[in-house]
Steps between C-alpha positions, in 0.01 A plus 500: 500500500405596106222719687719671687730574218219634309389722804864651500477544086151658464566726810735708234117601368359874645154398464303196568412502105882463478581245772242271326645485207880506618377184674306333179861617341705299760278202487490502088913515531541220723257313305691556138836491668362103657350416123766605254806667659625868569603549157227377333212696745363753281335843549216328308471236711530651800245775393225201431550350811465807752197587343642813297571666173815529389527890596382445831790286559742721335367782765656280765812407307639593162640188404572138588838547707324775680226281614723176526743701723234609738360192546834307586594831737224482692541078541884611641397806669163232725801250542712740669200651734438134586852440616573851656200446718684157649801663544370772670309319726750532841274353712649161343853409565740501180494089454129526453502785270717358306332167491149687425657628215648235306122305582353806371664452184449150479109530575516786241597228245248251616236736391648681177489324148900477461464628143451858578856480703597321203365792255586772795859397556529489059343850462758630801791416328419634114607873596704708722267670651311168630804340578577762748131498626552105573862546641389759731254259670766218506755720634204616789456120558895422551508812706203447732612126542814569588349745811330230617785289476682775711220485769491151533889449495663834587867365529481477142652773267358662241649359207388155668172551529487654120660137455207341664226693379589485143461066441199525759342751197614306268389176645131659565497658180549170317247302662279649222675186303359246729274627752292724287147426364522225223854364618591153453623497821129395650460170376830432781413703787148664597507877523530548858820299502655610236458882659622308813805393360609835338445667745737343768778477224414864456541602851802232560692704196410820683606418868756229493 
């Protein structure tokens, strides 16, 4: 999943000279973001571990929020691909999608060190301007839920499936608590039933 992300981040590069390092960027930032924290990963640091001077770097990105910005981005801009591609996919009927979703997101946390949505969802919330990049994508999640919600239970209004879709988010979204890599959680269930578990509540809350 990291590789893909990195993929999506160094194909920003017009040159494979540029793609190389945009992905020896990527890697150093998740790396420094993992060991000591968004606030703390320095353009130094960074630099060292990609392999490049200082300059070089700065050629990419003029300063830390630059680089920290596109780097989170692209992590929200893969998530949403990942979803839109299950949502799109009519060949599945709506109860299915919907399902394939939420154990998207689940298997998604299975595989991703919880502290860089830990250090993601911190950075989002510092400024405006990444505030609104992270309530965009929740509002696209409600919304895009709530469709699905329509498909599968079309007697329903509007304002009732917003209803539903909006604790179904919020009930996926929090499983980073105690589903995510390093949770407590897995010295009481193994991982497959724990994502077992959540996931009927989750579609339960959505179709009741």
């Amino acid at each position: 999943m990291l590789q893909e992300m990195e993929e999506l981040f160094a194909n920003r590069g017009r040159t494979p000279k540029g793609r190389k390092a945009l992905s020896a960027i990527f890697r150093a930032s998740m790396g420094a973001i993992a060991d000591y924290g968004a606030q703390a990963a320095s353009l130094d640091t960074i630099a060292a571990g990609a392999g490049l001077t200082q300059a070089a770097l700065r050629h990419y990105f003029a300063t830390r929020d630059e680089l920290l910005t596109a780097v989170f981005t692209t992590g929200t801009v893969w998530f949403r691909l990942q979803l839109a591609r299950i949502v799109a996919d009519t060949n599945l009927p709506a109860a299915k999608r919907l399902e394939q979703c939420a154990e998207w997101h689940l298997r998604f946390m299975e595989n991703i060190d919880s502290v860089f949505w830990l250090e993601g969802s911190a950075y989002w919330i510092r400024t405006a301007p990444n505030r609104r990049v992270r309530n965009a994508f929740y509002r696209w999640m409600v919304t895009e839920y709530a469709a699905l919600i329509g498909e599968i239970r079309p007697d329903l209004r509007r304002p009732e499936r917003l209803r539903r879709a909006y604790p179904l988010v919020s009930l996926v979204l929090g499983s980073w608590i105690t589903h995510g890599r390093g949770s407590a959680w897995g010295t009481h269930f193994n991982v497959q039933q724990r994502r077992g578990v959540l996931l009927e509540a989750a579609l339960k809350v959505a179709t009741r």
